[in-house]
LUMMAR-442842 format. One record per residue (C-alpha): residue in three letters; x, y, z negated. Coordinates in Angstrom, 1 decimal. Example, Ala and Ser with C-alpha at 12.3 -4.5 7.8 and 13.67 -1.06 7.14 Angstrom:
<atoms>
+------+--------+--------+--------+
! rest !     px !     py !     pz !
+------+--------+--------+--------+
!  ALA !   12.3 !   -4.5 !   -7.8 !
!  SER !   13.7 !   -1.1 !   -7.1 !
+------+--------+--------+--------+
</atoms>
This chain:
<atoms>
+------+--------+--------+--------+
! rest !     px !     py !     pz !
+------+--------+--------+--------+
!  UNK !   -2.8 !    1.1 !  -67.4 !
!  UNK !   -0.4 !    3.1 !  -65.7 !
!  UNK !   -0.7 !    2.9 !  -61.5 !
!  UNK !    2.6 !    0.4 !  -61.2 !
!  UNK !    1.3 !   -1.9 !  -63.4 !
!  UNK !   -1.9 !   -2.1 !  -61.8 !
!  UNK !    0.1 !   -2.1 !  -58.1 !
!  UNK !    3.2 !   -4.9 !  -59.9 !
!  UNK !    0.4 !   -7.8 !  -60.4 !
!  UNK !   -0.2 !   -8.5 !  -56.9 !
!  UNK !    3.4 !   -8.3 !  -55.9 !
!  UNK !    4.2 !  -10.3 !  -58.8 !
!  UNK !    1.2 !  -13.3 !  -57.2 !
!  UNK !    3.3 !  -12.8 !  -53.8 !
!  UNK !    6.8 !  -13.3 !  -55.7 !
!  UNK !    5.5 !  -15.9 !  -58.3 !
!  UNK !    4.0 !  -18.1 !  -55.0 !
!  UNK !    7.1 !  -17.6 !  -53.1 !
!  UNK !    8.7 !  -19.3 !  -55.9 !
!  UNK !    6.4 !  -21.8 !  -56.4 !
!  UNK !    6.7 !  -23.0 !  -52.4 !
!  UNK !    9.9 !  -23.5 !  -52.4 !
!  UNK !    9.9 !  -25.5 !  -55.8 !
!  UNK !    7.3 !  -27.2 !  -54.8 !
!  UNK !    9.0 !  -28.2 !  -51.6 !
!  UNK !   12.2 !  -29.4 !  -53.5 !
!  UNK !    9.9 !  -31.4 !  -56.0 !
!  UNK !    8.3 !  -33.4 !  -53.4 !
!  UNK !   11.7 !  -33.9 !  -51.8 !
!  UNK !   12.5 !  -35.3 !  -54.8 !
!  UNK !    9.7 !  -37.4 !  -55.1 !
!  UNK !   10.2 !  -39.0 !  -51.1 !
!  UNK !   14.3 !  -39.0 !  -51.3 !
!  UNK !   14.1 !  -42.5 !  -50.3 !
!  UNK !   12.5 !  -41.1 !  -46.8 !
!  UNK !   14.7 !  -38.3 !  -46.2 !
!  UNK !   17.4 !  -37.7 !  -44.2 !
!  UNK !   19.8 !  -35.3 !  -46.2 !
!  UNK !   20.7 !  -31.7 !  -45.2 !
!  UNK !   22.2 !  -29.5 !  -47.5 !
!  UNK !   22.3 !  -26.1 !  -46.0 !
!  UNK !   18.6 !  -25.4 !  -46.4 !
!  UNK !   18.4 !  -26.7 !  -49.6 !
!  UNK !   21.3 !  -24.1 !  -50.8 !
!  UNK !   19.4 !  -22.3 !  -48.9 !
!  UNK !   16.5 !  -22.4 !  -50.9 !
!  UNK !   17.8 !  -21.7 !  -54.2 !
!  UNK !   19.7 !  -18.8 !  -52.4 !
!  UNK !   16.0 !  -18.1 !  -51.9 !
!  UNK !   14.8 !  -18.7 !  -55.4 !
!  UNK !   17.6 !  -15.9 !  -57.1 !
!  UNK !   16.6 !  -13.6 !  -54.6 !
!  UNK !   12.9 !  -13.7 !  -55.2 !
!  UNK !   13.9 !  -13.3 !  -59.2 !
!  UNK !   16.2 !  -10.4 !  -58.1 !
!  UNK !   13.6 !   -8.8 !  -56.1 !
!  UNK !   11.3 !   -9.0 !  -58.9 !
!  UNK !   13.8 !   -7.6 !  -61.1 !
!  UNK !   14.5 !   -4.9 !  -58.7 !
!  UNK !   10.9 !   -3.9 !  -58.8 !
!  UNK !   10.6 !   -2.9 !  -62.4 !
!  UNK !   12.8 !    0.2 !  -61.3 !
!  UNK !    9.3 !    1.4 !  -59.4 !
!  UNK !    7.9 !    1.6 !  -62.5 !
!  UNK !    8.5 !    5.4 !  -62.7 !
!  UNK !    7.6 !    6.2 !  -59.3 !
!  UNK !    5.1 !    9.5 !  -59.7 !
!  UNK !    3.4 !    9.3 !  -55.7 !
!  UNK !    2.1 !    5.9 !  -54.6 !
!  UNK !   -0.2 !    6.2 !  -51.4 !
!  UNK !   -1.5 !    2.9 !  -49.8 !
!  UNK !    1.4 !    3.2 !  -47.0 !
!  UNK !    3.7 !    3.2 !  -50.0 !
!  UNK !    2.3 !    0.4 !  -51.5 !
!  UNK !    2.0 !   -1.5 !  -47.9 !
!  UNK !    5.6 !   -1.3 !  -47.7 !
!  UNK !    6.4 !   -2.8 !  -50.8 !
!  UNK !    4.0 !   -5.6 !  -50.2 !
!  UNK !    5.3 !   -6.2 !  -47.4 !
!  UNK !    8.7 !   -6.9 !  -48.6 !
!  UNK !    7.1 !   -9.8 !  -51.0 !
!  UNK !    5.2 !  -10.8 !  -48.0 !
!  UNK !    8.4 !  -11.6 !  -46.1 !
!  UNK !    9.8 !  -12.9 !  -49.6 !
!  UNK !    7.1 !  -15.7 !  -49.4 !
!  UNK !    7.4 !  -16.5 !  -45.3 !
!  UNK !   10.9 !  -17.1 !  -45.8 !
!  UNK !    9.9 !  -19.9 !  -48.8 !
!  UNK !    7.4 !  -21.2 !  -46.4 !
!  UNK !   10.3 !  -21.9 !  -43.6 !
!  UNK !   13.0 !  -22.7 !  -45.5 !
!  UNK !   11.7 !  -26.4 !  -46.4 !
!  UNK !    9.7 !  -28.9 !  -44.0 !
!  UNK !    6.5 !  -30.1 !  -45.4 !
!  UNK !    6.6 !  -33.4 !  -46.6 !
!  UNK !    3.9 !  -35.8 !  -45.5 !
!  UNK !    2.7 !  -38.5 !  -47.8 !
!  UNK !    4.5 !  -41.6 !  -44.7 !
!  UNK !    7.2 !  -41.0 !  -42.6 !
!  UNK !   10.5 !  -39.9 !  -42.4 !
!  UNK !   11.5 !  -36.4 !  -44.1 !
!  UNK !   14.6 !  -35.2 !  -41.6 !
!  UNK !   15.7 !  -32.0 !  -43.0 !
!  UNK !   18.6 !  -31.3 !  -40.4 !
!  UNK !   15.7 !  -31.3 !  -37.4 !
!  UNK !   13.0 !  -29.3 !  -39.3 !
!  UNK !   15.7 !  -26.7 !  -40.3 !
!  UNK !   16.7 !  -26.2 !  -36.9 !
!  UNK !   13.4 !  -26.5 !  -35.6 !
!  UNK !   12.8 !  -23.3 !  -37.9 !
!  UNK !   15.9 !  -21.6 !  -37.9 !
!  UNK !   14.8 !  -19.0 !  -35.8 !
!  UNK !   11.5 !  -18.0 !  -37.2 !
!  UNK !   13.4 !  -18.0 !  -40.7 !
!  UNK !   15.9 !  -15.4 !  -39.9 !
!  UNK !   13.8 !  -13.6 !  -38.2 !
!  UNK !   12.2 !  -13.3 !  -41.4 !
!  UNK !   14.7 !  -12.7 !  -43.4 !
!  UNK !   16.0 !  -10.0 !  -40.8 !
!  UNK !   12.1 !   -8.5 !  -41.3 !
!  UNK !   12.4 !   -8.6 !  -44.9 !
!  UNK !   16.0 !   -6.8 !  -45.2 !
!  UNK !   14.7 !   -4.1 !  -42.7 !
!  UNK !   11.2 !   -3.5 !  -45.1 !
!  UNK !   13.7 !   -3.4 !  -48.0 !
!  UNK !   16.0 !   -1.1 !  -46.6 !
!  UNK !   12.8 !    1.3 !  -45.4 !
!  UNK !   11.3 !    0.5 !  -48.4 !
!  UNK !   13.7 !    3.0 !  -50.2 !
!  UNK !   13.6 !    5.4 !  -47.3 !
!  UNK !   10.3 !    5.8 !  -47.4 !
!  UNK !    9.8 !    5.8 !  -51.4 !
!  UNK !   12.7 !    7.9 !  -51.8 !
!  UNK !   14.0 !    9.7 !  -48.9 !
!  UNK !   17.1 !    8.3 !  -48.4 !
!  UNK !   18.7 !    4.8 !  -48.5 !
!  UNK !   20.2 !    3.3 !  -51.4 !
!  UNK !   23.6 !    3.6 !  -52.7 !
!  UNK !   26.7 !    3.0 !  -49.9 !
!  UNK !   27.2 !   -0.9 !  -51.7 !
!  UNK !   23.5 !   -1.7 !  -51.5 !
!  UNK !   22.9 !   -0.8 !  -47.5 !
!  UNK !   26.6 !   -2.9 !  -47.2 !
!  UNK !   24.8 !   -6.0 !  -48.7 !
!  UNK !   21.8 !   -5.5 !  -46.7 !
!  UNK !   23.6 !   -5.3 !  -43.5 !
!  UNK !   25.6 !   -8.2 !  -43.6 !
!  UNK !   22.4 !  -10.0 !  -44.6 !
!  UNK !   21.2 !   -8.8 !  -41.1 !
!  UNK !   23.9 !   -9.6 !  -39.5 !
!  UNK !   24.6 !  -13.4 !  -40.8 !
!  UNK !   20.6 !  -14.0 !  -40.3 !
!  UNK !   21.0 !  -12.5 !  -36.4 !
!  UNK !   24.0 !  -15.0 !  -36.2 !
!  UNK !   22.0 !  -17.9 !  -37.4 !
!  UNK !   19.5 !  -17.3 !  -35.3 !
!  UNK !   21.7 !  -17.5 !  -32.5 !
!  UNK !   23.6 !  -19.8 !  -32.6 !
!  UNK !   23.0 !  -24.2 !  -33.5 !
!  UNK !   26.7 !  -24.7 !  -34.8 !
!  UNK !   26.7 !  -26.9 !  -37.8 !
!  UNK !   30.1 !  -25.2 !  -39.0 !
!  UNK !   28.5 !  -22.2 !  -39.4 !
!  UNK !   25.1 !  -22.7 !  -40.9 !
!  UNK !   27.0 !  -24.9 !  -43.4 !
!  UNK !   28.9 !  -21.6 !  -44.4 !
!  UNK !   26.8 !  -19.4 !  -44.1 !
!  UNK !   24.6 !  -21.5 !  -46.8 !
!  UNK !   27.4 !  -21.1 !  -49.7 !
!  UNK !   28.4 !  -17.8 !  -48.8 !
!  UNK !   24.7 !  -16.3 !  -48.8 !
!  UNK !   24.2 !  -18.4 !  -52.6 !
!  UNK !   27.9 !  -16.3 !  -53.4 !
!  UNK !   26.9 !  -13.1 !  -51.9 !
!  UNK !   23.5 !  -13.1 !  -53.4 !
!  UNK !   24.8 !  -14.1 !  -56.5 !
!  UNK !   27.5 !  -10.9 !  -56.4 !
!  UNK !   24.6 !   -8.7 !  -55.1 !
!  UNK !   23.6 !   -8.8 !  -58.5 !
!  UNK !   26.2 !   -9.1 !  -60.0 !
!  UNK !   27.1 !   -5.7 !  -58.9 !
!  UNK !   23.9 !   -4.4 !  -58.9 !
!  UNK !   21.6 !   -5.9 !  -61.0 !
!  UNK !   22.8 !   -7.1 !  -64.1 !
!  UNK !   20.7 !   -4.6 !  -66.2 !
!  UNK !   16.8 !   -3.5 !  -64.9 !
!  UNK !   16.5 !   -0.4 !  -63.4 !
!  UNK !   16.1 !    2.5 !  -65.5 !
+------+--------+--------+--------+
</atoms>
């Protein structure tokens, strides 16, 4: 077993948890839709979340040839996953077996913490190539990376319905023409 494929299983439990969290948390609102109070920007949200974590998995098979891995290497990498799965753990409210599910208040409740994350994640991604390779990615990838800083900053800022409903669909159609662009095939 080459050292990537020994280092890929644990990201892969990070990345395959993250996934499960947030399907879990749309299952079981599913299951108490008669107690919820309906909110759809964090639940585009959270399949903007879902094709992310699939892309960043994809993403990752491109490390496959890397010749130096050091534990701060690795640290960095997990990292990344680790912020992967803190931003399924925000994105949804829990969902208690009584009561009233109001997914406008817990989203705002958690806006900030969630963007913080996903500002924390972007950063680890973008060092994560600095650090594995020296330099940052291509010119397109650091553009995509940045305006996913800035919208998250934005969001955490600011309470205006307008724009966290935009920002939902515009993060599922920039995320979605991330790969597009950039991942359509896995890295070689």
């Amino acid at each position: 077993m080459d050292a990537f494929s020994y280092l890929s299983v644990l990201l892969s439990i990070i990345l395959g948890l993250a996934i499960t969290q947030v399907l879990q948390g749309l299952g079981r609102l599913m299951q108490a839709r008669t107690r919820v109070v309906m909110y759809w920007p964090p639940l585009v949200l959270a399949v903007t979340l879902l094709i992310s974590f699939v892309q960043t998995w994809w993403a990752m098979f491109g490390l496959r040839s890397y010749p130096d891995w050091t534990f701060g290497k690795f640290g960095v990498v997990l990292l990344q996953t680790i912020f992967s799965y803190l931003q399924a753990a925000l994105v949804l409210p829990e969902v208690s077996p009584e009561g009233e599910v109001n997914l406008h208040d817990a989203y705002f409740r958690n806006r900030r913490w969630l963007f913080a994350v996903v500002i924390a994640g972007t950063l680890t991604s973008l060092g994560k190539d600095l650090i594995l390779n020296g330099h940052l990615p291509e010119p397109r990838n650091v553009a995509f990376h940045l305006f996913w800083i800035a919208t998250a900053t934005v969001a955490m800022a600011t309470r205006r319905e307008w724009f966290h409903k935009l920002m939902a669909l515009t993060a599922l159609a920039v995320i979605s023409l991330y790969i597009v662009l950039l991942f359509t095939r896995l890295p070689s």
